[in-house]
DRENVEX-319597 format. One record per residue: x, y, z of N, C-alpha, C in turn. Coordinates in steps of 0.001 Angstrom, whole numbers, plus 500000, padded with zeros to 6 digits. Layout:
N
XYZXYZXYZ ...
***
This chain:
409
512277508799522788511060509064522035510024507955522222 510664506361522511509652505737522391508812505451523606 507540505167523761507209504521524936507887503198525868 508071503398527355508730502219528145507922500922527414 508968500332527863508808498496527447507767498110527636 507219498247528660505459497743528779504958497906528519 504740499118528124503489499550526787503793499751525326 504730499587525129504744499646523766503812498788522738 503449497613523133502814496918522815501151497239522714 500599497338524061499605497470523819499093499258522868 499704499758523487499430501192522150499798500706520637 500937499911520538501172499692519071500083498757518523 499677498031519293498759496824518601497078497443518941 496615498519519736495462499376519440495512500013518530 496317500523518069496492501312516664495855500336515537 497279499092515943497057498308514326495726497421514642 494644497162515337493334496738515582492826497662514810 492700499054515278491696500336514990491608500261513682 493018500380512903493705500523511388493251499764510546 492819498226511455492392496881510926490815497147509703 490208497457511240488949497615511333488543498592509816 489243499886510129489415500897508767489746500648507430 490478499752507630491545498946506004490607498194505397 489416497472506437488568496455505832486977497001505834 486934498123506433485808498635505517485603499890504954 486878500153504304487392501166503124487726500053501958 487960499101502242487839497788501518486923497498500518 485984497341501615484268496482501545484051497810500289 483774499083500725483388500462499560484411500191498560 485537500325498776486356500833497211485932499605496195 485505498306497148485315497049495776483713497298495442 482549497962496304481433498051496475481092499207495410 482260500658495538482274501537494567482504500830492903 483267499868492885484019499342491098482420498814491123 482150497530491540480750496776491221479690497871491215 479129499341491671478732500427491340478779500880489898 480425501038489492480666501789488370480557500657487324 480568499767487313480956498693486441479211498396485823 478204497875486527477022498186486641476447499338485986 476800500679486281476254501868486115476813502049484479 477831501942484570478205502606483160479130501261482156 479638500180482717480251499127481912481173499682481140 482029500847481640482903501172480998484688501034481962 485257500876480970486340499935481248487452501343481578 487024502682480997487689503815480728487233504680482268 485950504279482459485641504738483828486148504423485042 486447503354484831487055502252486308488511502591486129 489106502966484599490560503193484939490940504541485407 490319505741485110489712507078485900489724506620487541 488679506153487917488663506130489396489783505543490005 491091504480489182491973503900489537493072504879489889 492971505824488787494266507093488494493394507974489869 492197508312490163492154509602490920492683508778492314 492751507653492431492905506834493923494479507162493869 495094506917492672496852507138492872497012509001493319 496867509468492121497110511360491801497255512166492942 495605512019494002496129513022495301497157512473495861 497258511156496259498531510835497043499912511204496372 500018510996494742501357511648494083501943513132493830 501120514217494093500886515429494053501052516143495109 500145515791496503499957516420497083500879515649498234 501541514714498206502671513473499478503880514469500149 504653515304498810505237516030499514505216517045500622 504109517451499978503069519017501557502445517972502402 501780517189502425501062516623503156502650516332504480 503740515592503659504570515282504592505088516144505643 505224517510504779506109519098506031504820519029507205 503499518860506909502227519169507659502840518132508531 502595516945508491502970515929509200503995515840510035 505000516579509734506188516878510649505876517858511088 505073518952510941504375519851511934503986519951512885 503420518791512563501734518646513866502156517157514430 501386516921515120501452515812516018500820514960515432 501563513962514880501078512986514154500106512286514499 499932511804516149498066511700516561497218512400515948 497513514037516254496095514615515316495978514339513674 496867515154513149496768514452511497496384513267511333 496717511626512314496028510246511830494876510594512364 494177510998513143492847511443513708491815512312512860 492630513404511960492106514285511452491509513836509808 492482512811508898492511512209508005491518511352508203 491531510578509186490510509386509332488957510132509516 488795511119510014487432512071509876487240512475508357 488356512905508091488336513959506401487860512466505334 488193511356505301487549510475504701486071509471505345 485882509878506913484373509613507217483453510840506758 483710512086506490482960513094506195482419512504504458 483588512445503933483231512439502763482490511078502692 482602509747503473481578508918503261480456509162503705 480064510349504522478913510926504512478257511539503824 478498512062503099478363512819501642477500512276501061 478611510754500154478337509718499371476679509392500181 476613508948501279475402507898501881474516509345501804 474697510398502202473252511615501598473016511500500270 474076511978499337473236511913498059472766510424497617 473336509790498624472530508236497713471099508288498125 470771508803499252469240509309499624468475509739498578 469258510628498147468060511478497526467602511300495815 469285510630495533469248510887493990470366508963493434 470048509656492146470748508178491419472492508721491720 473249508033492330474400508533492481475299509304490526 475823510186491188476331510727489783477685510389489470 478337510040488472479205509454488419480274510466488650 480693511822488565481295512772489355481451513064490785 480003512297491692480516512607492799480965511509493495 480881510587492673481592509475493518483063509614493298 483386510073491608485238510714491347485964511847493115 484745512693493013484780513096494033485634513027495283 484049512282495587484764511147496851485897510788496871 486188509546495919487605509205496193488575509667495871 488506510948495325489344512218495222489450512787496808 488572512583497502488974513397498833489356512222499471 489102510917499344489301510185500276490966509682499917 491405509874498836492880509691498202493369510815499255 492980512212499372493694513135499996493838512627501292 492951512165501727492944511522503154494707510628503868 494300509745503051495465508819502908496260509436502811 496543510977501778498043510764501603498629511615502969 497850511652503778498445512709504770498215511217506374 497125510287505882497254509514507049498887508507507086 499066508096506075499706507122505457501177507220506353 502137508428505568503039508684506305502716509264507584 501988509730508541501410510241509585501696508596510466 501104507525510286501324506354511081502980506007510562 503307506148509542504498505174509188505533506089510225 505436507269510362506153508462510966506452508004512635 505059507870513174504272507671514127504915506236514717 505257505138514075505596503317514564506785503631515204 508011503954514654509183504556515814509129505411516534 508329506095516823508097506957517944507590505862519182 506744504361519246506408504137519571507192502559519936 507535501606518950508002500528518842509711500710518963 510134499914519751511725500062519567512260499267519188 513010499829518706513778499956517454514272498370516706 514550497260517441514822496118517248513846495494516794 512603495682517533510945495556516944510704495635515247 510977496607514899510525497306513775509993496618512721 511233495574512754510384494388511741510016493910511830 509687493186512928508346492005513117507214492767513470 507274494217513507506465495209513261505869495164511962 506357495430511179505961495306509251505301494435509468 505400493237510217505262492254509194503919491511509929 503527492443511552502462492689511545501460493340510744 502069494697510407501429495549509444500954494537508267 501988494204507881501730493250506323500325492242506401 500499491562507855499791490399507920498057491159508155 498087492085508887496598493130508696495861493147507257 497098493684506559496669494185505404496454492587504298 496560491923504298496651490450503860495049489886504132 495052490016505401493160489360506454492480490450505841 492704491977505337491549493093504377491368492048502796 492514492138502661492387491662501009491757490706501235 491747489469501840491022487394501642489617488723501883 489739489234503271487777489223503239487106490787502814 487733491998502648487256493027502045486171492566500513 487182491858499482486505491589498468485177490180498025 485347489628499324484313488587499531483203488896500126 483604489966501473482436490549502346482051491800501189 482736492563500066481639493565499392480829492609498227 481135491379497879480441491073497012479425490528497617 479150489977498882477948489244499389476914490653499763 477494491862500596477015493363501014476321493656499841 477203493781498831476658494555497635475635493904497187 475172492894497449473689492121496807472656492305497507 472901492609499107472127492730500055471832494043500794 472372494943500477472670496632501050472247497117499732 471724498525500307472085499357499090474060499985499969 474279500812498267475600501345498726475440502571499748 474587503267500337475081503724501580475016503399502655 474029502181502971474685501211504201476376500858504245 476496500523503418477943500097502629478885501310503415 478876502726502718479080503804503202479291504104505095 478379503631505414478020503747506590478523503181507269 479130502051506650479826500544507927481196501306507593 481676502173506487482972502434506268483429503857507597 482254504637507859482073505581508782482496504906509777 481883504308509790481991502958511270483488502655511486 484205502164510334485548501511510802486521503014510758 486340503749510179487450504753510371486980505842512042 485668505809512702485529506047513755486169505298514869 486065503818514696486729502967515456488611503544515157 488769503691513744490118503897513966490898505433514658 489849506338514797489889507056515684490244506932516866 489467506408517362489217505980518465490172505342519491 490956504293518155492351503512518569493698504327519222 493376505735517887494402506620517802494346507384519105 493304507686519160492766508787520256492657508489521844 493130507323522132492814506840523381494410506445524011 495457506644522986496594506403523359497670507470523224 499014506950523772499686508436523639500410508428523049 500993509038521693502083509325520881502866510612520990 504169510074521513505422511152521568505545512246520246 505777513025520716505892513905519454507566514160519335 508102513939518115509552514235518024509850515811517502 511367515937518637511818517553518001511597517810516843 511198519033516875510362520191515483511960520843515593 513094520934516347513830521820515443514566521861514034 514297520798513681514735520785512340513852521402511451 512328521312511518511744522543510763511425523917511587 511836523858512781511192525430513756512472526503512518 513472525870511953514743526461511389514255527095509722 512989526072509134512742526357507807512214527622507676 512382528076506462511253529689506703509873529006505715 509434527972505065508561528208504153508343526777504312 507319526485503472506646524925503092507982524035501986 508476525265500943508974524414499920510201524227500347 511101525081501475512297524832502138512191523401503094 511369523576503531510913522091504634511307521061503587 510266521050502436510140519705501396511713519376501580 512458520728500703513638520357500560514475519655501161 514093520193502863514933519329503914515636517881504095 513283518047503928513357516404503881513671515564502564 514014516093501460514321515067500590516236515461500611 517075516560501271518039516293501144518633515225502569 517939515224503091518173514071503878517997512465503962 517195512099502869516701511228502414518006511128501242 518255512081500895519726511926499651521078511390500335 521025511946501176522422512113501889522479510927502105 521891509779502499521691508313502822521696507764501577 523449507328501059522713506471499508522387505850499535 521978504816500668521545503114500504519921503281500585 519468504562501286518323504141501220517250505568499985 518022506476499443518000506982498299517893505772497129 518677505027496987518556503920496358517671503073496249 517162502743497683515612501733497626514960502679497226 514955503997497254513484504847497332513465504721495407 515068504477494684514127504699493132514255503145492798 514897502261493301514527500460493351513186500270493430 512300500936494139511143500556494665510083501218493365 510445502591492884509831503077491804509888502117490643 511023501468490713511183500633489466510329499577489544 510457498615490698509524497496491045507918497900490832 507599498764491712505854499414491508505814499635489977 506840500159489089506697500275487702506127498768487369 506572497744487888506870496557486563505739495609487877 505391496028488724504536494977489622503253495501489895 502836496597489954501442497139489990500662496835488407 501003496633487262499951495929486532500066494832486694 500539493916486744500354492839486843499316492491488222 499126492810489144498131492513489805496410493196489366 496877494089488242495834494688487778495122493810486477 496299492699486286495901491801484968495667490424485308 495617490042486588495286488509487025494098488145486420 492853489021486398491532488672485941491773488132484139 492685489518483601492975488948481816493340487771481898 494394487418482862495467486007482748494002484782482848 493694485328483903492902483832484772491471483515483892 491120484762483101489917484586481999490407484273480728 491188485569480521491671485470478609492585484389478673 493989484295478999494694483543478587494339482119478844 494087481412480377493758480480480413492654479500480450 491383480890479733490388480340479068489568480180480889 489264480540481670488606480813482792487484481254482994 486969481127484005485509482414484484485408483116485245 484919484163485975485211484906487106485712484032488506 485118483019488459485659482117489559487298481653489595 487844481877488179489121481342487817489424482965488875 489374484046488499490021485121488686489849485500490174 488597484904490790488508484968491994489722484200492891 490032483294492065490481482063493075492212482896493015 492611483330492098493839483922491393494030484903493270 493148486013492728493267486892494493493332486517495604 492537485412495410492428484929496477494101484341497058 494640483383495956495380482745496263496885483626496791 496896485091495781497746485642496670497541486391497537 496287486925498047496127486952499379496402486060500275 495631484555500302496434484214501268497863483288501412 499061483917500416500285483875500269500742484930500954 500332486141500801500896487066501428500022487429503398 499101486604503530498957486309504957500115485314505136 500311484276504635501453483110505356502597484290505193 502986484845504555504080485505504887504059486346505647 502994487344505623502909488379506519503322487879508949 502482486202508575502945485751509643504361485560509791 504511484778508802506135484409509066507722485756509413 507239486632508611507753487914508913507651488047510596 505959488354510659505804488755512130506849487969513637 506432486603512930507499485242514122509083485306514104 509264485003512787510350485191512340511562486485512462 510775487404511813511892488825511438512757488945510409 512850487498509116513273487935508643515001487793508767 515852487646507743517319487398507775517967488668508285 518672487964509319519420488950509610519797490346509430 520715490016507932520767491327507020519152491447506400 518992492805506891517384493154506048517729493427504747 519091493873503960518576494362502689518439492924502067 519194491914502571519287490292501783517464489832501840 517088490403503098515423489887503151514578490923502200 514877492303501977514693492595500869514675492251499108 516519492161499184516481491503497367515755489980497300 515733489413498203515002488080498208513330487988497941 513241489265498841511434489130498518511323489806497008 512077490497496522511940491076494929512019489743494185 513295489346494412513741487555493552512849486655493170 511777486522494330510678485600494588509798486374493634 509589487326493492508297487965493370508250487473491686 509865488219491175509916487826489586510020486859489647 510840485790490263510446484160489623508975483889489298 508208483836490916506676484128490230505873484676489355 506564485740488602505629486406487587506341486368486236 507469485631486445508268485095485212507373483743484719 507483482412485982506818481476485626505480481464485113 504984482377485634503426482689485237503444483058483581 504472483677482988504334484197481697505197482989480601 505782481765481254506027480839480586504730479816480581 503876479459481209503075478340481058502230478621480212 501715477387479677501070477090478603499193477623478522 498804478078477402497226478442477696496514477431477702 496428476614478641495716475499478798494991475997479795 493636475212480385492972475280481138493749474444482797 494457473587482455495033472741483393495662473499484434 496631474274483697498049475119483788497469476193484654 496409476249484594495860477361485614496338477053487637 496114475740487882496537475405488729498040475589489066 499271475705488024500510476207488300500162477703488468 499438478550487843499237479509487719498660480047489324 498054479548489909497699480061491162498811479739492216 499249478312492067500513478441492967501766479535493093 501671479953491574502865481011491447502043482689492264 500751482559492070500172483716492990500251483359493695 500228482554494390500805482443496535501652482463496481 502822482237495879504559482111496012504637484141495707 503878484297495244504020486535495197503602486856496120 502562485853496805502129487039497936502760486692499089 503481485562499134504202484969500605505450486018500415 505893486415499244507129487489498754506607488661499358 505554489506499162504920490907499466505460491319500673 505098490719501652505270491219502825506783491492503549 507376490580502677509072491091503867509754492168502900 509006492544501271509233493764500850509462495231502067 508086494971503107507672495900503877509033496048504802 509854495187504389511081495310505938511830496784505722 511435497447504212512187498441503812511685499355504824 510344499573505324509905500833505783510924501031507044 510980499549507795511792499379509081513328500174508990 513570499828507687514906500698507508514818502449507764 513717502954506957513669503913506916513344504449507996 512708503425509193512457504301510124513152504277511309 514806503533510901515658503137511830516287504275511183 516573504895510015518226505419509849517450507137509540 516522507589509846516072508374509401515440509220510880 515424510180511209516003510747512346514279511381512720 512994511334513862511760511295513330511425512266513271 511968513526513532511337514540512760511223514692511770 511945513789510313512141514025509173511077512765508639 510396511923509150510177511084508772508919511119508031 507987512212508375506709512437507457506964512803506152 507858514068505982508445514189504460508734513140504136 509977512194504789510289511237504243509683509911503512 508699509439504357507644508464504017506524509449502523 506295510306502921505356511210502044506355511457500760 507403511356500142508295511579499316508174510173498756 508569508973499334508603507766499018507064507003498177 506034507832499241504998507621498412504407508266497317 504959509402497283504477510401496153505182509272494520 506557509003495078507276508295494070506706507382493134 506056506604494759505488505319494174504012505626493456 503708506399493964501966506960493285502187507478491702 503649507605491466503857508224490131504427507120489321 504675506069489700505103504456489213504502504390488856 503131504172490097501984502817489263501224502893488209 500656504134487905500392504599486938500876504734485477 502223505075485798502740505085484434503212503539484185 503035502712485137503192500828484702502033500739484239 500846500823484613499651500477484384499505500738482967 499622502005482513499604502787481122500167501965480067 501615501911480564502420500797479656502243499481479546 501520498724480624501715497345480900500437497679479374 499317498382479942498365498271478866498335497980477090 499337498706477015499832499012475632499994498060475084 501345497956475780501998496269475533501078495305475554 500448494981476598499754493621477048498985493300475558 498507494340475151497279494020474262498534494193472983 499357494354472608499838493969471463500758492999471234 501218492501472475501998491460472407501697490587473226 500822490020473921500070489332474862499731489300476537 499514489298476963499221489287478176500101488411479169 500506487287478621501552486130478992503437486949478933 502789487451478008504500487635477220504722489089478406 503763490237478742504296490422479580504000490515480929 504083489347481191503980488893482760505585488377482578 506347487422481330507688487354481542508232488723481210 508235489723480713509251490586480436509107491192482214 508070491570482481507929491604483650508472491149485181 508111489835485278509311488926485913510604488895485503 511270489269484065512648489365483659513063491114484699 512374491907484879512679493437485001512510493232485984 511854492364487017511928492624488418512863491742489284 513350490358488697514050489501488771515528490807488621 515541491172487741516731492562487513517000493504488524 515944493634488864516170494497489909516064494126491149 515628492914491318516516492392492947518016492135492761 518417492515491834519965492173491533520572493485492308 520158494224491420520167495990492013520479495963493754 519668495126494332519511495498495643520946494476496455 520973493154496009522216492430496223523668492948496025 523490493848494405524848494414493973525352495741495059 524437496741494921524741498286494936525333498137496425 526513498641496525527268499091497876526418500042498664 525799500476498534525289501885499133524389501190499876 523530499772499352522138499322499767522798498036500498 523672497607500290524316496606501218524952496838502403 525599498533502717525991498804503939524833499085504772 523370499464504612522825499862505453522477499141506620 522461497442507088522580497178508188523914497422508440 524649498028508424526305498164508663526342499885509509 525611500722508956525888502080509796524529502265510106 524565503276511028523750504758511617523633505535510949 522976506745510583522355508224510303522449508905510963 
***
């Protein structure tokens, strides 16, 4: 399935250029869209709306999107997605022509541009073993990781300088720009398509789904990461949603405190994302797994013991680079999945995993909320770090998740 030795490289690393280019100015808009809504309406209920419609299509619609994906040739679907979200940034940059943008059609938008994703997403993750072999895989991630690391330091620095100097459909327009380029990446190279007989056999859409999630069962070790990982996105997606409370409310800060907070685990999770890439990572991947969970809660444990001082802020950012140098060898899981998981099955599969996680973050977010504001913001960043610290245990203990460098599929 995969491409000879000599090219694997350069097709895999045109992709992840093209992807680059796309990640960081879908970036530049989604932070260009909040400073929009935040401005326009100063409502705190609005921005958490546009947060939920960015999760929902991908949690809803991950499973169909995935049978499509194992359908079709995963070139076209990443080709076709990356248009279906330049159309709709075309949209956005017309009506900004004509009229005061409406706060529905920008929901809109990133209502179609969520749909986008959830069909590009697993479409590439599907797509990397067809292409990279197989020993690769992880210093593959951890390329991936290190991409996505260089969006975060400059997506949110390059929309705040844009956004003072553009109106938002220039903004719009540079985002056209990078998902054409990521076209382009896609479109100029060749991706194997893997045997369809495992669905040429299905009669329907909801028999396919089934396929692919009883195959994803049949594997307990990695059935297991898939609800490990629900648990983690439960207890780790607010907390990156509450650095600004921590770095303002608790330790008495200013936007610059909260800037420096992102910043700092962004570039924690670039040093890791490299080190992954050089490295690869321990041997046993699930040990480089429970380790990057371990790290993650120590960091967001310590963060919920220090003191509300202004000082303490400085421990406080070190423990955000010690999370984000953790982030990235999380990603070694995908490598699993796309070693023991057979690639015709792999669009359901990835599209199942994300539907999961799209149904986590949300319901963490909801709860972290609740809590945060009645019992502090500190207090749970430790219960937090206590539940995720827990569940890298999960991944050390469970037999099922410890044999998987041990067998085949």
């Amino acid at each position: 399935m995969q491409q000879n030795k000599n090219s694997w490289k350069k097709d895999y690393f045109t992709i992840l250029i093209g992807q680059g280019f796309s990640l960081i100015s879908s970036g530049i808009l989604q932070m260009s869209i909040i400073f929009y809504l935040t401005a326009k309406t100063g409502s705190a209920m609005v921005l958490s709306i546009a947060t939920l419609i960015g999760f929902l299509p991908q949690a809803l619609i991950g499973p169909f999107a995935g049978v499509f994906v194992d359908r079709h040739s995963r070139k076209k679907v990443m080709i076709g997605a990356d248009l279906v979200i330049a159309v709709a940034g075309g949209i956005l940059a017309i009506v900004t022509l004509y009229m005061d943008l409406p706060i529905w059609v920008i929901m809109a938008v990133l209502f179609v541009r969520s749909m986008g994703t959830a069909f590009h997403s697993p479409a590439l993750n599907a797509a990397t073993p067809l292409l990279v072999p197989e020993d690769q895989l992880t210093k593959c991630a951890g390329y991936s990781q290190t991409i996505q690391a260089i969006g975060s330091i400059i997506s949110p620095a390059a929309a705040a300088f844009l956004y003072t100097v553009w109106n938002l459909n220039h903004i719009v327009i540079l985002d056209i720009v990078g998902a054409i380029i990521a076209c382009i990446s896609v479109a100029i190279i060749t991706i194997p398509n893997p045997s369809s007989s495992s669905i040429d056999k299905e009669e329907n859409v909801m028999q396919e789904m089934k396929a692919g999630y009883v195959v994803l069962k049949e594997n307990k070790g990695l059935f297991a990461l898939l609800w490990i990982g629900a648990l983690y996105m439960f207890f780790y997606m607010p907390i990156s949603a509450l650095y600004p409370l921590m770095s303002m409310g608790y330790f008495g800060g200013t936007p610059t405190h909260a800037s420096i907070a992102e910043i700092a685990f962004a570039i924690g999770m670039l040093v890791g994302g490299v080190i992954l890439s050089v490295w690869g990572g321990f041997k046993k991947r699930t040990f480089t797994i429970g380790a990057s969970v371990l790290m993650m809660g120590i960091g967001v444990a310590i963060s919920g013991i220090l003191p509300p001082k202004p000082n303490a802020f400085i421990a406080f950012a070190i423990s955000c680079m010690v999370m984000g140098v953790s982030a990235p060898f999380y990603g070694v899981q995908n490598a699993l999945f796309q070693e023991k998981i057979k690639p015709e099955y792999l669009g359901r599969v990835f599209s199942l995993l994300g539907s999961v996680m799209s149904f986590a973050m949300p319901l963490g977010l909801l709860c972290s909320g609740l809590f945060a504001e009645q019992i502090g913001v500190e207090k749970w960043f430790l219960i937090s770090g206590i539940g995720i610290i827990a569940i890298s245990f999960l991944v050390f203990i469970l037999p099922a998740v410890q044999s998987l460098d041990n067998r085949t599929v």
